[in-house]
C-alpha positions as CSV (number, residue, x, y, z in Angstrom):
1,X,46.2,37.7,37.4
2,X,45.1,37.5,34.0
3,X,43.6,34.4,32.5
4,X,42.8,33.3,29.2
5,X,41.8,30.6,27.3
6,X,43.4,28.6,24.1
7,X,43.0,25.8,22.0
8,X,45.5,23.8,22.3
9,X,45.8,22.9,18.2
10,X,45.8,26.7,17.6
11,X,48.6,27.3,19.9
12,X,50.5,24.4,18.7
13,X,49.8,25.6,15.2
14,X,51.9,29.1,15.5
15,X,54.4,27.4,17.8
16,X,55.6,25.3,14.6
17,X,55.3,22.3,16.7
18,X,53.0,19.4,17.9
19,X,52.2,20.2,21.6
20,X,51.4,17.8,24.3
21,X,50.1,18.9,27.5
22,X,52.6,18.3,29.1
23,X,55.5,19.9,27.6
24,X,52.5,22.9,27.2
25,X,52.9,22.8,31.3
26,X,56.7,23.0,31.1
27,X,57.2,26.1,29.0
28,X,54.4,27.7,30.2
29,X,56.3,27.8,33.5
30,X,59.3,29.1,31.8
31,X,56.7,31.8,30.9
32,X,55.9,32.7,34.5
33,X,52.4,31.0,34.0
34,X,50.4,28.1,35.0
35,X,47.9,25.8,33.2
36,X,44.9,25.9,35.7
37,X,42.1,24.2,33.9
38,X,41.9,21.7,30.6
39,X,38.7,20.9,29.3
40,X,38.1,19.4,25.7
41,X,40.7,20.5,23.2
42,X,40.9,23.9,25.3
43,X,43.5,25.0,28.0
44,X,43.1,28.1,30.6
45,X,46.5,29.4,31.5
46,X,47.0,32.2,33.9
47,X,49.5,34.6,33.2
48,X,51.8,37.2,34.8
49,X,50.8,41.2,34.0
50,X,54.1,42.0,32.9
51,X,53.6,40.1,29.6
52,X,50.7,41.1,28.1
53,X,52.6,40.4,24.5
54,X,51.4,36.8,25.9
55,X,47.5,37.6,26.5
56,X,46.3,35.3,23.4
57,X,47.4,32.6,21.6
58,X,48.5,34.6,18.8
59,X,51.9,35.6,21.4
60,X,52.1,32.7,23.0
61,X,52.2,30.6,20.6
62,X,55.0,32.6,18.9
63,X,56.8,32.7,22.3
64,X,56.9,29.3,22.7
65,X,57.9,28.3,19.3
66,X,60.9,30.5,19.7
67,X,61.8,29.1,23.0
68,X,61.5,25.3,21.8
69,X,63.5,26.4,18.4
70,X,60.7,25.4,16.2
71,X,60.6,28.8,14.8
72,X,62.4,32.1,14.4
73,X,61.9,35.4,15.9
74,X,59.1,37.7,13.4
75,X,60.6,40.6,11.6
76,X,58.6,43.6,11.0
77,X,58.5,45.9,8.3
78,X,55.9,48.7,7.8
79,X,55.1,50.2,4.9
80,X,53.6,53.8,4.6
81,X,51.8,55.8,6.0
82,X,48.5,54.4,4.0
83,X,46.1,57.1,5.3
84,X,45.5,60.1,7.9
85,X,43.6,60.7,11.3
86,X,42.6,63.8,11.9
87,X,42.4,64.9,15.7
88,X,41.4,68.4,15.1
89,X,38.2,67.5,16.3
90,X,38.6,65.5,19.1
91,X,37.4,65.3,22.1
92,X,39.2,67.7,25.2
93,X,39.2,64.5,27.2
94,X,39.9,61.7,25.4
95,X,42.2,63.5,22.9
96,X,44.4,60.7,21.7
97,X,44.1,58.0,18.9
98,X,46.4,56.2,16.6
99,X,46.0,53.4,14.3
100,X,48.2,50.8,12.0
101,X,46.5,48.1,9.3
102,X,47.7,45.1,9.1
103,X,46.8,43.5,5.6
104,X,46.7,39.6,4.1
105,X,45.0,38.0,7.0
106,X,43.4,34.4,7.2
107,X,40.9,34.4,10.0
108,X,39.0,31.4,11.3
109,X,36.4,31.5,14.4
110,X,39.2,30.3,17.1
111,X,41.4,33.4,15.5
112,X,39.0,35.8,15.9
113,X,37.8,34.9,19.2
114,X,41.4,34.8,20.4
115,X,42.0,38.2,19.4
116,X,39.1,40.4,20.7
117,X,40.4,38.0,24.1
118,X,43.3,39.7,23.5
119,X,41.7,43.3,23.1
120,X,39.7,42.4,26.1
121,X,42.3,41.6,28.8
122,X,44.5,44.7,27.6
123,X,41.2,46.6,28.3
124,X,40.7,45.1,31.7
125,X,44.7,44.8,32.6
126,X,46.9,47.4,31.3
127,X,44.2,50.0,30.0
128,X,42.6,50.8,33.1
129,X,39.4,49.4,32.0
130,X,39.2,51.4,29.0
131,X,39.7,54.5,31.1
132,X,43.1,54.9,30.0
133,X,43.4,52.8,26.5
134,X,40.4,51.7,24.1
135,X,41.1,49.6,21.4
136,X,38.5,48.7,18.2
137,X,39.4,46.3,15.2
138,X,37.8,46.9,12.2
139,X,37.3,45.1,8.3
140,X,39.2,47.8,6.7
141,X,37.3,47.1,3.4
142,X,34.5,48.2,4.5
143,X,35.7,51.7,5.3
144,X,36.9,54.9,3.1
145,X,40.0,56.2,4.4
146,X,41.0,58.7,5.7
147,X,39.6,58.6,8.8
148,X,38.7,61.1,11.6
149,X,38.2,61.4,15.7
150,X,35.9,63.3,16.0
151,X,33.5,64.8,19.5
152,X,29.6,65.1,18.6
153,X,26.3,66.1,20.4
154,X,24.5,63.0,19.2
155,X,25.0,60.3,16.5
156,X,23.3,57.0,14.8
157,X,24.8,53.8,14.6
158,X,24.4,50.5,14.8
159,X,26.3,48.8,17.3
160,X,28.3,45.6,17.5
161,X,25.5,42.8,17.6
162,X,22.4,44.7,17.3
163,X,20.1,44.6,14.3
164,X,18.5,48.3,14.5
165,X,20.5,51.6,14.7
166,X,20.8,53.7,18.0
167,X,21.8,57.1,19.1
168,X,24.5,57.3,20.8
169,X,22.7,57.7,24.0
170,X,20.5,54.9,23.5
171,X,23.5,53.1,23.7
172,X,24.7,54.0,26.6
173,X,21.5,53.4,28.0
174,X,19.9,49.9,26.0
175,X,23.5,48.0,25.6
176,X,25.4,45.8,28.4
177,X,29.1,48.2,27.3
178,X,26.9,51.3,27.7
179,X,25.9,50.5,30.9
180,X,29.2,49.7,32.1
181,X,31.5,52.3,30.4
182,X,29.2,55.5,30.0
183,X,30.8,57.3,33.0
184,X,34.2,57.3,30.5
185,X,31.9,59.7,27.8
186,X,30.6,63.0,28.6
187,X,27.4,63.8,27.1
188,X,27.2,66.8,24.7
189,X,31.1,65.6,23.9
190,X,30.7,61.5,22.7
191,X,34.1,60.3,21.2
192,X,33.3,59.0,17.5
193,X,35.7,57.2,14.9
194,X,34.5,57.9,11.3
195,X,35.3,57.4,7.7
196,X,35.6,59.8,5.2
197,X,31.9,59.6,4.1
198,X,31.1,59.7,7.6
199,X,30.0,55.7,8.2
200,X,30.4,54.9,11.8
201,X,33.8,52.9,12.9
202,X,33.1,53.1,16.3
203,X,31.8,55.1,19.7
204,X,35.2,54.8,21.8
205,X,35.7,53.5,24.7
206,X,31.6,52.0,24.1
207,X,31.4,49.9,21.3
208,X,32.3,48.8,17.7
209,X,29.7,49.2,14.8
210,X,28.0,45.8,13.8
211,X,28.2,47.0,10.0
212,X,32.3,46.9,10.2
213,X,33.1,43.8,12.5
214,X,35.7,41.7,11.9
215,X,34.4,38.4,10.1
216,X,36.4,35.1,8.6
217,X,35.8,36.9,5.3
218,X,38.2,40.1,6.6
219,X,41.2,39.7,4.8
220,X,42.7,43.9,5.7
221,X,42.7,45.2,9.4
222,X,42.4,48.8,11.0
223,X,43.3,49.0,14.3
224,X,42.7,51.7,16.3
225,X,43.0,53.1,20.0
226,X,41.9,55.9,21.7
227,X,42.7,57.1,25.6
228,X,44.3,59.4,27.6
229,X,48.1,57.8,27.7
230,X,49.6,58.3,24.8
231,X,52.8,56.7,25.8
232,X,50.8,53.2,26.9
233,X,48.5,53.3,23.8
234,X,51.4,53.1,21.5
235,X,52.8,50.4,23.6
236,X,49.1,48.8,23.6
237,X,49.2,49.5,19.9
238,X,52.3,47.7,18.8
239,X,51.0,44.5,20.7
240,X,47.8,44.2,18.9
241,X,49.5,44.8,15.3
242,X,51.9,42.4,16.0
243,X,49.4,39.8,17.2
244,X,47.1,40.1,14.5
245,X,50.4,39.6,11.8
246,X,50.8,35.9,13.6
247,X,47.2,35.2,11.5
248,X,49.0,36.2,8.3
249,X,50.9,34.5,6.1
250,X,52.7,37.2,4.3
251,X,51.7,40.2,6.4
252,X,51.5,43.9,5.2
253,X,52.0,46.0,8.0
254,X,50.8,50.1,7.4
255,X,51.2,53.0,9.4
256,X,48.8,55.6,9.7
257,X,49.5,59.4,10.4
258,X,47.8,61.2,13.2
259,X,47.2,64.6,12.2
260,X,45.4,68.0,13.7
261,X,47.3,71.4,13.6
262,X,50.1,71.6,14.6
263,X,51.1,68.0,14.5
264,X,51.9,64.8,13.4
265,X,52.8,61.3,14.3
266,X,52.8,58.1,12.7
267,X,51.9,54.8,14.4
268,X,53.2,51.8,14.4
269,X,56.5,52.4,15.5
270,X,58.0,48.6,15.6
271,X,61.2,49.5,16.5
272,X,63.6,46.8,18.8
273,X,64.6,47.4,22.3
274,X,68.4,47.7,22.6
275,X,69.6,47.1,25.7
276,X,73.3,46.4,26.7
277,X,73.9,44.2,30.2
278,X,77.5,43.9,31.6
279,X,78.1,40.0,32.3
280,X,79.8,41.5,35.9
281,X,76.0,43.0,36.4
282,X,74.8,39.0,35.1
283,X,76.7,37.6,37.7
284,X,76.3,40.3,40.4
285,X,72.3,39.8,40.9
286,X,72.1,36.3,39.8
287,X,74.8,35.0,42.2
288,X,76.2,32.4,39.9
289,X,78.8,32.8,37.5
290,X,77.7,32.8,33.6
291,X,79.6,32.1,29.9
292,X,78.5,34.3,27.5
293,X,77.9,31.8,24.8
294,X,75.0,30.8,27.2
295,X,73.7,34.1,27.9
296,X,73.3,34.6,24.1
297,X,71.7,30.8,23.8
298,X,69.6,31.8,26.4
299,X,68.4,35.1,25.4
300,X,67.4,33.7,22.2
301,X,65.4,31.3,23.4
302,X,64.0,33.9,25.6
303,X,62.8,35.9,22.4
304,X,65.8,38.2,22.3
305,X,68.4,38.7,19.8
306,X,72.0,39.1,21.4
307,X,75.3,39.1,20.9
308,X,78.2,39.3,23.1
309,X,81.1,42.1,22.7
310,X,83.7,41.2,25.5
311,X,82.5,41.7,28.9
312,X,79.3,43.5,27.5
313,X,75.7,41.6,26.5
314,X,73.9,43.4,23.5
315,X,70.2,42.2,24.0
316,X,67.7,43.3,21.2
317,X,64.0,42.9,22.3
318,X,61.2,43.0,19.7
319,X,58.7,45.5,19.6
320,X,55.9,43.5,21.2
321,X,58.2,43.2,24.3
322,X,56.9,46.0,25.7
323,X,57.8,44.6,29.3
324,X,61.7,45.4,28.6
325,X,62.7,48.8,30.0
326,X,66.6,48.3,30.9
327,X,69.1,45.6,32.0
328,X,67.3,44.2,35.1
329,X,64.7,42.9,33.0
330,X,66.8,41.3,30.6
331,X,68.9,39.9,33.3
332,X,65.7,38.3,34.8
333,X,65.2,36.3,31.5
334,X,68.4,35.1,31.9
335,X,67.6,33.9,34.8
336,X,64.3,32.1,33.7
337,X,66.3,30.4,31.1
338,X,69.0,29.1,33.3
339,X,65.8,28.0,35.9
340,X,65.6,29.0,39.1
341,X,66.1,26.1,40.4
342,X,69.7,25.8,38.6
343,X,70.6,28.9,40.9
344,X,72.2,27.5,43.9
345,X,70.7,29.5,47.2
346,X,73.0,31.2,49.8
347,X,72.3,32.9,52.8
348,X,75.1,36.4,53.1
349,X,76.4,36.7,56.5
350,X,75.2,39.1,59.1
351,X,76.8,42.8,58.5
352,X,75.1,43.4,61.9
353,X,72.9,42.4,64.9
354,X,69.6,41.9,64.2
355,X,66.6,43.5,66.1
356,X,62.4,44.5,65.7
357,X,62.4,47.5,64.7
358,X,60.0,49.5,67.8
359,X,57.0,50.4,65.6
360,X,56.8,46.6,64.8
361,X,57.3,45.7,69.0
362,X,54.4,48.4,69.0
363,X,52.3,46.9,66.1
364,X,52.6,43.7,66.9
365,X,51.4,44.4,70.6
366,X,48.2,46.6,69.7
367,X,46.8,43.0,67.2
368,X,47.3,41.3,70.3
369,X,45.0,43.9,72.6
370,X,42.4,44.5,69.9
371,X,42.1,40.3,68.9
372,X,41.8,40.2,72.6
373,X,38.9,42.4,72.7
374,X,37.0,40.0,70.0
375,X,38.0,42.3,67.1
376,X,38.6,40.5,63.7
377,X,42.1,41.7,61.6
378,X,41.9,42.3,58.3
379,X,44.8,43.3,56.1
380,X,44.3,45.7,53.1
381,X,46.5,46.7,50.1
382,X,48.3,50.4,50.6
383,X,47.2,51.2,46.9
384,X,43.5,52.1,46.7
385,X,41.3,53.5,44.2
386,X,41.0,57.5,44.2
387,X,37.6,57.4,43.6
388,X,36.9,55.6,46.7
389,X,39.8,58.1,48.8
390,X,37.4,61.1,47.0
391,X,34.1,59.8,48.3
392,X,35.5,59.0,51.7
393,X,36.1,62.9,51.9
394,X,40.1,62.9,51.1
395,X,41.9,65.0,49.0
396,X,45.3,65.2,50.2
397,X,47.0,61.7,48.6
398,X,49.5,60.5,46.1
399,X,47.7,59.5,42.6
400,X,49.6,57.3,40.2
401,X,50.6,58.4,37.3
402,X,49.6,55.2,34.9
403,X,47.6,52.4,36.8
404,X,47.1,49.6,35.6
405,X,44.2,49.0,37.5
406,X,41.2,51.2,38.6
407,X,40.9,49.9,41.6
408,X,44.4,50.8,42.5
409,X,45.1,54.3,41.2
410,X,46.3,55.8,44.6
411,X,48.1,56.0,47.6
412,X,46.0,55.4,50.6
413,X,46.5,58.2,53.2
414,X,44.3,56.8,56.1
415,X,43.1,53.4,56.6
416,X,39.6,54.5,56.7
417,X,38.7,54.5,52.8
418,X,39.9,51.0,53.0
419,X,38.0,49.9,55.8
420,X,34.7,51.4,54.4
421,X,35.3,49.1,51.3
422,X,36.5,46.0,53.7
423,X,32.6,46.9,55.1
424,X,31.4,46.7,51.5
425,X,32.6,43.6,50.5
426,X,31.5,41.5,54.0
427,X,28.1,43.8,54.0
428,X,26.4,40.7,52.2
429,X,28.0,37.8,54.4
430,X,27.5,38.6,57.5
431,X,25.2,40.6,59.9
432,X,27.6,42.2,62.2
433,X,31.2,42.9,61.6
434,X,33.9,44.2,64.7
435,X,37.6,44.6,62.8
436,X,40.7,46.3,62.6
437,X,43.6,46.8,60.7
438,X,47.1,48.0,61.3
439,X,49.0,49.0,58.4
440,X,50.8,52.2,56.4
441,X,49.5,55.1,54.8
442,X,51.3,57.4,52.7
443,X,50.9,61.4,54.1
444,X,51.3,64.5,51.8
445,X,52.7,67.3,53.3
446,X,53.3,69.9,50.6
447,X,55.6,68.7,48.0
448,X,56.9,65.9,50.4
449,X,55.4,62.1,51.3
450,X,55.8,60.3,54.6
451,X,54.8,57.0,55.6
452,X,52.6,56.6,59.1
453,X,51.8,53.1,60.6
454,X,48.0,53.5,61.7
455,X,45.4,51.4,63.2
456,X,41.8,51.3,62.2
457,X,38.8,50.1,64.0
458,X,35.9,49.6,62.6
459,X,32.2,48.4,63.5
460,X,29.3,47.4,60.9
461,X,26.0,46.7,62.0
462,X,22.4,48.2,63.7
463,X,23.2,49.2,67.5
464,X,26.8,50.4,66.9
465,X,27.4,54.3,68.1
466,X,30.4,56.8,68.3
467,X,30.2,55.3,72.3
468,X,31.0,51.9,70.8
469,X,34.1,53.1,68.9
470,X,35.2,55.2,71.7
471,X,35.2,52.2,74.6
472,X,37.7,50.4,72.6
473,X,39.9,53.2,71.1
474,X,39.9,54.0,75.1
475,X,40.6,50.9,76.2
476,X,43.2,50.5,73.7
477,X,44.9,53.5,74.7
478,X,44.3,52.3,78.6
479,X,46.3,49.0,77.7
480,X,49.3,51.0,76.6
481,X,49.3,53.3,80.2
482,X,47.9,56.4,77.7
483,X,44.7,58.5,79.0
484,X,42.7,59.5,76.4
485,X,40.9,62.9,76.0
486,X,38.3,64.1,73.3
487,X,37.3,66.9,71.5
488,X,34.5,67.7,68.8
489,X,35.4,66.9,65.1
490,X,34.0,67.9,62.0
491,X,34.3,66.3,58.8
492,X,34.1,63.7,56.6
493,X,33.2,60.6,56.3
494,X,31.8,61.5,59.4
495,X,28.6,62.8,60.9
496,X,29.0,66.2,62.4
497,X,27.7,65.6,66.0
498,X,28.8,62.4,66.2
499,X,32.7,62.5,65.8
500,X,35.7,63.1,68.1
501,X,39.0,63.7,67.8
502,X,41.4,61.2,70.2
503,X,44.2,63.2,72.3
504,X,46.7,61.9,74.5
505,X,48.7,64.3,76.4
506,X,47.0,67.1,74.8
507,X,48.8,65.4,71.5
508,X,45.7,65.0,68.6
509,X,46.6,61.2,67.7
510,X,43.2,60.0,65.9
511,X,39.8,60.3,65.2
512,X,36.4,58.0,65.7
513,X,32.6,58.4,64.6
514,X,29.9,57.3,63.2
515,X,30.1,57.4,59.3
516,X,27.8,59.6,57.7
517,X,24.8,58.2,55.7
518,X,25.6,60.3,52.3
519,X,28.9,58.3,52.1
520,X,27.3,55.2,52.7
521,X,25.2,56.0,49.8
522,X,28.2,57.7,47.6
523,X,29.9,53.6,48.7
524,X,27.2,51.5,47.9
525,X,26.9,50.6,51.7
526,X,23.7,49.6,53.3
527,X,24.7,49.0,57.2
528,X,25.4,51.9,59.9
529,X,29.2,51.9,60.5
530,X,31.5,53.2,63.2
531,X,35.3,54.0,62.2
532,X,38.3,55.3,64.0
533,X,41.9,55.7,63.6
534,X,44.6,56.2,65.6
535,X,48.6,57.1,64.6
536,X,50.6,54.6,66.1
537,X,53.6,57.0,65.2
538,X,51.8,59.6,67.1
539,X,51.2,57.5,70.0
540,X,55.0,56.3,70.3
541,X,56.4,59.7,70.5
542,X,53.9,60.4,73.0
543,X,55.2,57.1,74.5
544,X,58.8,58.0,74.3
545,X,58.1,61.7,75.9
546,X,57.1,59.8,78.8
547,X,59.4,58.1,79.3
548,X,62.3,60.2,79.1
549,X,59.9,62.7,81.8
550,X,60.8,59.7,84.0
């Protein structure tokens, strides 16, 4: 969950109100967060992803100023377009970038950290690490628009907080973002922001330029981001604009257009979200009945503008409110402003008998053998990230569309990617490691997806062999009246000579072996591993054969 930090006079500042601790706690609740840590005049609050319009003090303060009625909701007007950004040279794979300037600001130390807080947890949370949104602010008076994205061989700059200039590989190589981020460039192709006398804005997704930071002297901000989701920049975008206008007091928003042949679009777009809720639909999810003088008092407090037209809720959401897609979430608002605790529980009655469904029975039953056995369980998310599916030697699986997160961009379709990485993690704390897991995995089949309930063995440590693996798969099987037969396997993440395919009833139902080095490598794992996996869906229709053979 993301966490950030604020000062608590800052925040109380934008409210509009004097805050105390306390009442901090209260609405921050109402806000689906938590104050985890207070030290000096400075709280750490952790949030919920869905409101990334909160990741500063900038929107939270505004949030809660509106929510305690000690302010009014922003209106936005943007002027322009002010200037151009020409794409035409672009880079193939990071061909997006759009900008907006926000003008009149008044920027002290606390404001600026604050914001590049904000730029920083958009990076990590919502732009996959930079992968899929990059975001630079820049002191536009420094610069001569118009501006242009632009792919080069090699360039010199100098970069945020260095004294001497660099090539563009130097810093990949020399600086801490370089290091981290230089798998996002491709050399021979590096992503450059310029001006129009061709000074150095920034090297996207890397790093800034020292000689046009942001400083307490800025007064006129270019904001830019660059990516590969053009949908979720502009979203991205329209958060950071209307942040940075909290630190104005008479702000100038100015679009920008983004130009190359062909084309044309002009960012920001801060239009409101309309969204109309029945009060029957209100009522329907929430359980409770509701007046619709309330809803409206509560919408507004939630940050919405609303009226009601008979039986009908109109709910406007600003453009920062980038978490509001259709009725549902407006109805869950509602119901944070009534508080959850105001909505009385009830249990429905049974439609039917109730009963475990047999691959639970089935489930449950194999934790109990393998526990038995001395095998630890560990439970693992079913999203996963394709890098690691790749290097474990799958192709087949479902990729999301727009992570949020790298590290879970896909669909798992076996368990073994996700023990490897279990065997990652626990490679440092401890010498020898016997676990399992039972759990889903999604299988493609063409154009179609089916879910599989698996179970996954695995071993880490010297002395473990394919024999290991095999004894308890075996004696797994054994427990559950099944006689197990083998056959060679070849593939990955395997070792040629030193795999098997499990059958039961001539029926292929999993694989074991020993994991082959050159993944280990690929993984960043140091110890020898054994992994197997067996189909537990597999194994119940084998199950149910026999029985009706009976």
């Amino acid at each position: 969950m993301p966490t950030i930090k604020v000062s608590l006079s800052d925040i109380s500042s934008i409210a509009g109100v004097e805050l105390t601790l306390d009442k901090l706690r209260e609405v921050i609740e109402v806000l689906k967060g938590e104050v985890e840590e207070v030290e000096g005049g400075y709280v750490s609050i952790e949030l919920n992803y869905d409101r990334p319009d909160l990741f500063s003090a900038e929107g939270l303060g505004r949030a809660i100023g509106v929510y305690l009625g000690s302010r009014g909701l922003p209106r936005y007007s943007v002027n322009g377009p002010a200037t151009r950004l020409d794409l035409s040279k672009a880079p193939s794979y990071r061909p997006y970038a759009y900008m907006a300037i926000v003008r009149n600001v008044e920027l002290s130390d606390e404001a600026i950290r604050q914001l590049f807080q904000l730029q920083e947890v958009l990076h990590r949370d919502y732009g996959g690490d930079r992968r899929l949104v990059s975001i630079g602010l820049y002191d536009l008076d420094t610069l001569k628009p118009p501006f242009g994205y632009i792919a080069v061989k090699e360039a010199t700059y100098r970069p945020l907080d260095y004294r001497e200039e660099m090539t563009l590989t130097e810093v990949l190589e020399a600086t801490e973002k370089g290091r981290a981020y230089s798998s996002l460039v491709k050399p021979g192709e590096y992503p450059l922001l310029v001006d129009s006398e061709g000074r150095v804005l920034s090297f996207p997704p890397i790093l800034n330029s020292e000689d046009t930071k942001v400083t307490e002297s800025t007064r006129n901000i270019l904001i830019d981001v660059t990516g590969i989701e053009p949908e979720l920049m502009k979203r991205v975008l329209n958060v950071m604009v209307t942040s940075v206008a909290e630190r104005s007091r008479n702000p100038v928003i100015e679009s920008v257009e983004a130009v190359r042949p062909g084309y044309s679009e002009v960012t920001p777009r801060l239009d409101w979200v309309r969204v109309e809720v029945k009060l029957s639909d209100i009522e329907g999810l929430l359980g409770v009945k509701v007046n619709p003088d309330v809803v409206v008092n509560l919408l507004g407090r939630m940050g919405y503008e609303a009226s009601c037209n008979g039986e009908v809720v109109e709910a406007r959401a600003p453009p920062y409110r980038i978490d509001v897609h259709d009725a549902v979430d407006v109805i869950e608002d509602v119901a944070i402003g009534l508080g959850y605790g105001n909505i009385e529980p009830s249990l429905p009655p049974p439609t039917h008998f109730g009963a475990k469904h047999p691959v639970e029975v089935l489930s449950n039953l194999v934790r109990e053998l393998l526990v038995g056995m001395g095998l630890q369980e560990v439970v693992n998310f079913n999203l996963i990230s394709d890098e690691a599916m790749v290097k474990a030697g799958f192709q087949d699986f479902v990729k999301l569309k727009n992570p949020k997160i790298r590290d879970y961009s896909a669909l798992r379709s076996s368990l073994i990617p996700s023990l490897l990485l279990t065997a990652k993690v626990n490679q440092r704390l401890v010498g020898r490691l016997e676990a399992f897991e039972v759990g889903d995995v999604i299988e493609v089949k063409g154009d179609t997806a089916t879910t599989d309930r698996r179970v996954g063995v695995l071993l880490m440590g010297d002395g473990f062999t394919l024999t290991d693996g095999l004894s308890i798969v075996k004696s797994l099987l054994r427990y559950l009246g099944l006689d197990a037969g083998i056959r060679r396997y070849s593939g990955k993440p395997f070792i040629n000579v030193r795999s098997v395919e499990v059958l039961v009833n001539g029926v292929s139902v999993g694989v074991v072996g020993e994991v082959d080095p050159e993944v280990l490598v690929d993984l960043g794992i140091e110890k020898p591993l054994v992994v197997g996996e067996l189909s537990l869906g597999l194994i119940m229709g084998v199950l149910k054969g026999l029985k009706g053979d009976q």
